[in-house]
N, C-alpha and C positions, 0 to 999 in steps of 0.2 A: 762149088763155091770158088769165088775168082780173086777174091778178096776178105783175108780171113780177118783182119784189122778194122776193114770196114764193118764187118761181119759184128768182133766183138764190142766196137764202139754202139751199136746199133741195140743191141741187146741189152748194152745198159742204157742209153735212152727210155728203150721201149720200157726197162724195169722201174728205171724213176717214174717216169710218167703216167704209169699204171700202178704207184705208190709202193711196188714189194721191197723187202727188207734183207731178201737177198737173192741172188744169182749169180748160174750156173752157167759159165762159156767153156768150151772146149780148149786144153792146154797147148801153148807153143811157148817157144823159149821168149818170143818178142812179147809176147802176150802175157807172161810173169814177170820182164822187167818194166813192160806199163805199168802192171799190176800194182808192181813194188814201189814204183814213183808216185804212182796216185795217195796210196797207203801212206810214204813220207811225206808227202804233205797236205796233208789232211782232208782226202780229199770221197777218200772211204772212209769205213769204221774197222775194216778187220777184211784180210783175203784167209783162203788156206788151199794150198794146190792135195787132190784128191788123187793119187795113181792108181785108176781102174780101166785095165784095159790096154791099147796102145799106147794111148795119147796121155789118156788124165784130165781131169778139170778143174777149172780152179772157180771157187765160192766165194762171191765176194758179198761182201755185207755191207749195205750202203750206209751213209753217213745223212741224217736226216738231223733238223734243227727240234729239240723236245719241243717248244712251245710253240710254231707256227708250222711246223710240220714241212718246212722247205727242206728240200736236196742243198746238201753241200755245192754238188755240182749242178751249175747253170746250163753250159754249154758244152758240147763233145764235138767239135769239125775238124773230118777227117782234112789233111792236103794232099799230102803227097800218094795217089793212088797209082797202080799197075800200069793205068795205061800214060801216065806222066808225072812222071818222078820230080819233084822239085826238091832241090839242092840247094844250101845257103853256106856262105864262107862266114867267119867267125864277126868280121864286120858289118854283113847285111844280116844280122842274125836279128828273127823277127819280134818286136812286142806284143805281145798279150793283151789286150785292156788295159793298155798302158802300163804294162810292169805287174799290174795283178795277177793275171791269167800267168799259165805255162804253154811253153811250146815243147813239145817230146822229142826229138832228135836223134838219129840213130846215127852216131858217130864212128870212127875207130878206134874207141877208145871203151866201146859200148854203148848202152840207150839212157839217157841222161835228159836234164831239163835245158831247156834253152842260157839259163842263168852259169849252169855249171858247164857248160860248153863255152861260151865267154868268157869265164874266170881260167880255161884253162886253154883258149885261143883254137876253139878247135868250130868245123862247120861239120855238114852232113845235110841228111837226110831229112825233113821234118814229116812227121809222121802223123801229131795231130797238134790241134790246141786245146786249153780246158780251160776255163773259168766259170 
């Protein structure tokens, strides 16, 4: 695997879309703090990282609407992949569905949303969007 980001975008795709209520990606550090930004803003229902093994994995539990049965989340597009990194300074920092969506950002400062990168004037890496 070349691409483990891609990897775990892909598997919750494939989880909403095949309607499960929760999955299992394999743990990295980058991969708990998406985790933990999707979880803050509501974008799951509940993670929990599982230490079995080297790695570990973490379970997340989607976040479905009770009455129409929609996914919280719309969209998952990866950007910035291996083989071409895009970088944004704290000025061309990108919007979302016009300010709805997030953009993931991997800064020096840590992996943070596009809005908390802006209020604290910092760019990086974008890593993916959500809405």
């Amino acid at each position: 695997m070349t691409d483990p980001i891609a990897d775990y975008l892909t598997r919750l795709r494939n989880a909403i879309k095949a309607g499960h209520r929760v999955v299992e990606v394999p743990a990295s550090n980058l991969k708990k703090e998406i985790t933990r930004i999707l979880f803050e803003k509501g974008y799951i229902l509940s993670y929990k990282f599982v230490e079995d093994g080297p790695q570990g994995t973490i379970k997340i539990a989607l976040k479905y609407d009770p009455v129409n049965k929609v996914n919280a989340i719309k969209s998952l597009q990866r950007v910035s992949t291996p083989g071409l990194r895009k970088y944004v300074g704290y000025r061309e920092m990108p919007r979302v569905l016009n300010g709805l969506g997030i953009a993931i950002l991997s800064t020096s400062k840590g992996v943070m949303t596009n809005k908390e990168a802006l209020g604290q004037k910092l760019g990086g890496e974008v890593i993916c969007y959500v809405y």
